[in-house]
Every structure is written in structure tokens, then in C-alpha cells.
C-alpha positions in Angstrom: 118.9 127.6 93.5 115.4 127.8 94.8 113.1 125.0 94.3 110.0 125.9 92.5 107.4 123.6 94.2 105.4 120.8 92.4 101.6 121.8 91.8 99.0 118.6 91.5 96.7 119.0 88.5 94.2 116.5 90.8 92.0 116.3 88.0 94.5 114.7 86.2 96.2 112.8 89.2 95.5 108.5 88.2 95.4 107.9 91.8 92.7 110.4 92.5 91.0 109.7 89.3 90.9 105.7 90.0 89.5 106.8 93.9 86.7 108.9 92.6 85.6 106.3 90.3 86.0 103.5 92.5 83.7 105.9 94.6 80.8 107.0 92.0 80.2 103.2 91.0 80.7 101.7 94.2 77.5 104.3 95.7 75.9 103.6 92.3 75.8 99.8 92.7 74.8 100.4 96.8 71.9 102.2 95.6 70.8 99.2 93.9 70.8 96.7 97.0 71.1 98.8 100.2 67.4 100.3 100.5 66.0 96.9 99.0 68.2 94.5 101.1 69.5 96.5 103.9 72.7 96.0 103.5 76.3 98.3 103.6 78.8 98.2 101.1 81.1 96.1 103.7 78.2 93.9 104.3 77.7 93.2 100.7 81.4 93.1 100.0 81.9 90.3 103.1 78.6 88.3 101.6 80.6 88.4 98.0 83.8 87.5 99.3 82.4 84.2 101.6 79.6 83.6 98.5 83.3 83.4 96.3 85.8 82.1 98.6 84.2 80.2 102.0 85.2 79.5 104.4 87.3 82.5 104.9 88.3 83.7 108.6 87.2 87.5 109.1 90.8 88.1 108.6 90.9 86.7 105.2 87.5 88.5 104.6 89.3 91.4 105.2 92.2 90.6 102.9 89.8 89.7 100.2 88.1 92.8 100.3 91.0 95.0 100.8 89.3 97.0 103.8 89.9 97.9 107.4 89.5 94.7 110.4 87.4 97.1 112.3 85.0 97.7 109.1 85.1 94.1 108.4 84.2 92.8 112.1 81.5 95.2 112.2 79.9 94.3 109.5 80.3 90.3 109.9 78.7 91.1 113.4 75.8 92.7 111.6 75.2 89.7 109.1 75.9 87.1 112.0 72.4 89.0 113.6 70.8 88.9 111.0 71.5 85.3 110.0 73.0 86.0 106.9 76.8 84.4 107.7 77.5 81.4 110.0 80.6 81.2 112.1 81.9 77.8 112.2 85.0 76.7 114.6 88.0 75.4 113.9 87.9 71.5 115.7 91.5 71.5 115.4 92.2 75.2 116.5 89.3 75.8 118.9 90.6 79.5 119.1 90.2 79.8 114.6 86.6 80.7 113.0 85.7 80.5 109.7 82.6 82.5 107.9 80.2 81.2 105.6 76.7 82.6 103.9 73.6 80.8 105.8 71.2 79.8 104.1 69.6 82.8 104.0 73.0 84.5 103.1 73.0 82.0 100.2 69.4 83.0 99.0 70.2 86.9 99.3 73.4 86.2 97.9 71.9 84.8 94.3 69.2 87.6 94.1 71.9 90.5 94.3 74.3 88.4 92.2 72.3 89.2 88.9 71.8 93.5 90.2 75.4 93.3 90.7 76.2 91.7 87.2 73.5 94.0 85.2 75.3 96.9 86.8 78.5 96.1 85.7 77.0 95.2 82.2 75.7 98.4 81.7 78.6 100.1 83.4 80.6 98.4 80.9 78.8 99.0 77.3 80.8 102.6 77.2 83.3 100.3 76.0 83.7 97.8 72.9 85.0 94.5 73.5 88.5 95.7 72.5 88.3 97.7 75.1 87.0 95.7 77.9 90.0 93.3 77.4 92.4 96.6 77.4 91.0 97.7 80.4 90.8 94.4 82.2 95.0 93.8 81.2 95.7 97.7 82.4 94.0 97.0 85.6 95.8 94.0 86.4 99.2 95.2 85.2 98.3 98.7 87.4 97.4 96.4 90.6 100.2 94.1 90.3 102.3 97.6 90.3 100.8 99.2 93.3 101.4 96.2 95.5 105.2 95.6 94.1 105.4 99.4 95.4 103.7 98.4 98.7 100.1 98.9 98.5 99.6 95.4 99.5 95.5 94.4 99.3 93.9 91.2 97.9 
């Protein structure tokens, strides 16, 4: 018997789906900060990650963030020129660094803090509060299923 193959309604595929709107409010919240600040979206997401969890090695930045080492170094190179993360070594394991906002990473830090938050309150209002806590337990149930099948990530 010939096997008829499988066509992919994309439209209706949950992994695409989830992609593009990772996508459209990721570039939406970059507009916000990138022309004002100067900042990337993996500049911004290493800043939020260290302003969250420092120290954090660029490794653990990476893991935090769920994105690519060679992203991730690039753009904690680009904040370390600017002044905006510290490295700080390890006195125990000379060959460890950790990260940290500078000062001046800490004072951009709090003024995109309250963009990013506005954003994701207005983002949010398409749902009641119902909603938001649906949404909030499907996301975590979803993510805990796509690392149990191997997608690994923060």
C-alpha cells in the first residue's frame, strides 16, 4: 500500500506558531530599546540575565538565555566595551570568569526594566486575568514537555 504523504498546515503548526510569535514580540520589544540604547536583542537578553542572576559565567549566560555561545560571547564582548558588564575572576579557578552589570550596566539596566515591563503589560491586556494564569500554567507545562523530549534550554 502506498503511503500518502503528510501535508503541514504551517499555519496551524504550534511550533511554527509559538516561533513567529516569539519573533513579532521579541522585534517589537527591540524597537523599544535598540535605537534609544543601542543595544541587540542578545545584548539586552545577557544584561537581563546578569541584572537577574549575577554572577553568571558566559556559559551560564548562555544557558539562561537559551541562545548560541558564539551569539552570547559576541555580545558580552560588546557590553564589556562599552562598560556595561564587568568580568570578574575566579581567585580559586584563575582560568573561571564570572559576568556582572557595571555600574553603568546597572543604571541602563533599571531604565529598560520599566519599557520592558510596560511592554509586556500592554502585550498582555488581550487577556483577562483568567487567562493570564492559563497561559502562564500552559507555557510552563509546554516547556517542561519540550525539554523532557530533548529541547534542553534554561
Amino acid at each position: 500500500m502506498k503511503r500518502v504523504p503528510q501535508a503541514l498546515d504551517l499555519e496551524n503548526f504550534l511550533p511554527y506558531r509559538l516561533s513567529i510569535l516569539a519573533q513579532v514580540v521579541s522585534e517589537a520589544l527591540h524597537a523599544l530599546y535598540a535605537d534609544r540604547f543601542g543595544l541587540t536583542v542578545t545584548q539586552w537578553r545577557v544584561m537581563a540575565a546578569l541584572g537577574r542572576f549575577a554572577p553568571l559565567t558566559a556559559s551560564e549566560v548562555g544557558q539562561r538565555i537559551v541562545m548560541d555561545k558564539v551569539a552570547v560571547s559576541r555580545a558580552v564582548t560588546a557590553l564589556l566595551r562599552r562598560g556595561l558588564v564587568e568580568r570578574v575572576t575566579d581567585r580559586a579557578d584563575r582560568r573561571r570568569a564570572s559576568l556582572r552589570l557595571s555600574a553603568r550596566g546597572k543604571a541602563l539596566h533599571a531604565r529598560i526594566v520599566p519599557i520592558a515591563l510596560d511592554y509586556e503589560k500592554r502585550l498582555v491586556a488581550a487577556l483577562d486575568a483568567g487567562e493570564r494564569r492559563r497561559l502562564d500554567a500552559l507555557t510552563d507545562r509546554l516547556l517542561d514537555r519540550a525539554r523532557a523530549l530533548g529541547g534542553g534550554g534554561a
